[in-house]
Structures are given as structure tokens and as C-alpha cells.
N, C-alpha and C positions, 0 to 999 in steps of 0.2 A: 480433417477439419474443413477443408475446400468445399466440401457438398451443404454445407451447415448456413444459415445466416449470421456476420458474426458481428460484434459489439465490442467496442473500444471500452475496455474497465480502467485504466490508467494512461497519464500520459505523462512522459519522464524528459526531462532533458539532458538526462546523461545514461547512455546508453548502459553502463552498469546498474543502473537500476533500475531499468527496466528489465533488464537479465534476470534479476533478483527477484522482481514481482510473478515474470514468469515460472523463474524456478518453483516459488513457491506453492503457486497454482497449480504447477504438474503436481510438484509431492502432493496435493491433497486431490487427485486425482483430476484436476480442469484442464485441458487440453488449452495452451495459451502459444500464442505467437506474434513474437515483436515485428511491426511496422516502422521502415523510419524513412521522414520525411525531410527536403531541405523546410529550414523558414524562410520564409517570402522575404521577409525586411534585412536580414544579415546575414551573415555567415553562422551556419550552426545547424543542428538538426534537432528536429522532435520526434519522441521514440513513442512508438505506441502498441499498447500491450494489449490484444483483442481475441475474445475467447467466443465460443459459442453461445448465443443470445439465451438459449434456454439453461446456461448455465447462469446467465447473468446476476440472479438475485444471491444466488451461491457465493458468489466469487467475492460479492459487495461484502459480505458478514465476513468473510474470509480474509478479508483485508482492511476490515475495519478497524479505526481504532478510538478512543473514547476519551474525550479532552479530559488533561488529570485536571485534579483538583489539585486547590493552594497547598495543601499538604504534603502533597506530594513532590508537588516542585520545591517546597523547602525543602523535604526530606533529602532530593536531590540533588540540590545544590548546597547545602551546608552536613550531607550525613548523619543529620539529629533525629530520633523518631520523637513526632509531637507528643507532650505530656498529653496523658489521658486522665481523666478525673478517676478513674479506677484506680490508678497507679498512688493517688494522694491520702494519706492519712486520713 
């Protein structure tokens, strides 16, 4: 990956998960590897997960995720599935 131009696709503040973003990356074949950095203003670090720029568009869908819907997070937080007008007499 050293010979490649590369691109920062995440950045984590906790080194586990950027591990995780990695990890996932490799399973679907993206060759990924964490950076980490001090912060300027305190104590701590930021971790940064950066793969080959031509994988770049790859990796976005591959880590994407799609804000739920209210449904959903009811579903979620109360375990009810929403009445459906199918379901009613």
C-alpha cells in the first residue's frame, strides 16, 4: 500500500474502532491501515483509517449507513412492530 496515493476514509477517537473499520475493509478486500495522531489542544489521540484513493468510492458504500426512520427507532426502542393497515380488519 506504500506505493499507492492514499485517503483518510474515517477518523475514530478510539483506537478500537478504528481497528474495526479496518478490519472490515480488509474482509471485503480494501487494503486499510490506521494512522494515529497526538491532538494539538489535549491529551488524546485521533486515529485514522486510510486506504488507497482509488479504492476510495468503494470503501464510502461499504461503510455507509442510512439514517433509520421513526419506525425504526420505535421498533427499537420499545420492541413493538408498527401496526400496518394490512394487518386491520
Amino acid at each position: 500500500m506504500s506505493d499507492t496515493e492514499l485517503r483518510r476514509i474515517e477518523v475514530c477517537a478510539d483506537l478500537a474502532e478504528a481497528e474495526v473499520v479496518s478490519a472490515h475493509l480488509h474482509r471485503i478486500g480494501i487494503p486499510a491501515r490506521i494512522e494515529s495522531r497526538p491532538l494539538e489542544t489535549s491529551v488524546g489521540w485521533k486515529h485514522f483509517v486510510v486506504i488507497p484513493a482509488h479504492q476510495y468510492r468503494r470503501a464510502q458504500l461499504a461503510l455507509a449507513q442510512l439514517p433509520l426512520s421513526d419506525a425504526v427507532l420505535k421498533f427499537l426502542a420499545s420492541g413493538e412492530l408498527p401496526n400496518s393497515e394490512a394487518d386491520s380488519p
